[in-house]
C-alpha positions in Angstrom: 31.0 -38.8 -5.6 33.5 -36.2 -5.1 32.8 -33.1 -3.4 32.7 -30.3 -6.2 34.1 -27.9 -4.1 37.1 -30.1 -3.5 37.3 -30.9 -6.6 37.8 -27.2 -7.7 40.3 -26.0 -4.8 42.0 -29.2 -5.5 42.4 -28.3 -9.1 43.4 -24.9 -8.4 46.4 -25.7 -5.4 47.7 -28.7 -7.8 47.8 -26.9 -11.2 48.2 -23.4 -10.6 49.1 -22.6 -6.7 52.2 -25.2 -6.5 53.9 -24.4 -9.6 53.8 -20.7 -8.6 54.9 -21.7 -5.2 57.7 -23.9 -6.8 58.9 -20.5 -9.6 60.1 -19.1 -5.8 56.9 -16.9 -5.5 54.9 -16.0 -2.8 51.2 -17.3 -1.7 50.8 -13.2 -1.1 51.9 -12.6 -4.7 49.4 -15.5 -5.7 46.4 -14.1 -4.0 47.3 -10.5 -5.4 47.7 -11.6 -9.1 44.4 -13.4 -8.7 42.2 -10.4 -7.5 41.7 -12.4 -4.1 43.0 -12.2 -0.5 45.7 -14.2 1.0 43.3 -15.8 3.7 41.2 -17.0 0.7 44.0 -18.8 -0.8 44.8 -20.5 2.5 41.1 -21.7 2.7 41.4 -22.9 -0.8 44.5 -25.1 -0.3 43.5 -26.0 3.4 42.4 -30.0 4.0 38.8 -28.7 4.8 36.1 -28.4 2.5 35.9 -24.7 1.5 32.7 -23.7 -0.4 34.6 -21.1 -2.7 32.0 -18.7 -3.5 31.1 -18.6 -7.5 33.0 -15.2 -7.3 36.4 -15.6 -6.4 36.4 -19.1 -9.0 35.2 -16.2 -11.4 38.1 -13.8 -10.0 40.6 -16.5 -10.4 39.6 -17.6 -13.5 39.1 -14.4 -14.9 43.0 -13.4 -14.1 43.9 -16.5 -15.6 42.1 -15.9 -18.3 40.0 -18.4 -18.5 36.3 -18.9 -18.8 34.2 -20.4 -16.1 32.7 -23.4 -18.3 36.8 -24.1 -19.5 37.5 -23.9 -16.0 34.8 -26.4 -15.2 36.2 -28.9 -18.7 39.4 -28.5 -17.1 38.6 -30.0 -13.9 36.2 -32.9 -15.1 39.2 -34.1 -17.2 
């Protein structure tokens, strides 16, 4: 069984952080856009297992506006 919190920084590097990335913009401008700092972002697309805390998913999600139980369809898709 996968890790959920790998599963959900996965998600969020593949499908949102590396097509910003690829648009020419910044990790910064990533992290600021999101409501979440820069550090975080680097946890979140780090190799390690980071246990994103239930707030910044809901920070993230909520600047993408998204819910959190779309959030969690999207990544069990």
């Amino acid at each position: 069984m996968t890790d959920i919190n790998e599963k959900i920084c996965s998600y969020i590097t593949k499908k949102w952080l590396i097509p910003w990335l690829q648009e020419g913009k910044s990790q910064n401008s990533f992290a600021k856009n999101h409501g979440v700092e820069e550090s975080t972002i680097r946890k979140i697309k780090s190799e390690g297992t980071y246990r994103i805390p239930v707030e910044t998913l809901f920070k993230i999600c909520e600047a993408r506006k998204i819910s959190l139980s779309d959030f969690f369809k999207l990544i069990n898709e």
